[in-house]
N, C-alpha and C positions, 0 to 999 in steps of 0.2 A: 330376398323377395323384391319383386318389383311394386313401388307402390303408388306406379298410375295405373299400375292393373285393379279396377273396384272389383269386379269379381273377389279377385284374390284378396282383395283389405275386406270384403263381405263373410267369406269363408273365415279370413280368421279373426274377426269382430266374432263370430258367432262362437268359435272354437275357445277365444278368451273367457266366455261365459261358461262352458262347463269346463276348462282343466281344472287338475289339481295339483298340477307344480307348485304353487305356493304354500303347499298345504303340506308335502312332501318332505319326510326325514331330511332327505339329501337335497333339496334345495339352498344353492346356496346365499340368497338373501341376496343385499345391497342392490335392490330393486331392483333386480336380473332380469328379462323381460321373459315369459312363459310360453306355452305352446312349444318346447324344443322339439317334441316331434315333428312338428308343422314348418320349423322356422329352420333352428339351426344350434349347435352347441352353446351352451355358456363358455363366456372368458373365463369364469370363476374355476377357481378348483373346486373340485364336485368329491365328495364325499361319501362314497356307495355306502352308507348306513341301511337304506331301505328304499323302495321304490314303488311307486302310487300308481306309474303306468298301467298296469291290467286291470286298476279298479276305473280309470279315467274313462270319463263319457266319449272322448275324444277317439283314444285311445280303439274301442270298441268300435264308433260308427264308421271308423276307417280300415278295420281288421287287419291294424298293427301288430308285429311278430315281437318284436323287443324289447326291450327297457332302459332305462340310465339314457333316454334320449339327449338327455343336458348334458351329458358326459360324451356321446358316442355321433350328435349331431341330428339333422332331420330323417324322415322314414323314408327308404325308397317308392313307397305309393304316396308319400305327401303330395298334396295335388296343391302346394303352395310352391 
């Protein structure tokens, strides 16, 4: 992400507020930064236990096809 673009740091200030990666089975903690559909994979190893993506407000107002975004990297319509 570029981050003299404010558009794009406005988009995902906004998107920070409703995901719920943090909240997710397979999150892998060590203050990983969220939004992977927006952003981009975790370093971490990911852990497909279960996945929050189809319930994420995020997820929804971009009409995301996928899941395991942490694992698999950002969405091809992320518009970050």
């Amino acid at each position: 992400m570029n981050n003299n673009n404010p558009v794009k740091r406005l988009i995902l200030g906004f998107n920070n507020k409703l995901c719920l990666c943090k909240k997710c089975p397979s999150y892998p903690g060590h203050k990983d930064k969220v939004v992977y559909c927006e952003r981009a994979k975790s370093p971490y190893v990911i852990s497909k236990t279960s996945c929050l993506c189809p319930q994420c407000r995020v997820w929804k107002l971009n009409h995301f096809a996928e899941t395991y975004y942490c694992s698999s990297g950002a969405a091809p319509l992320s518009r970050i």
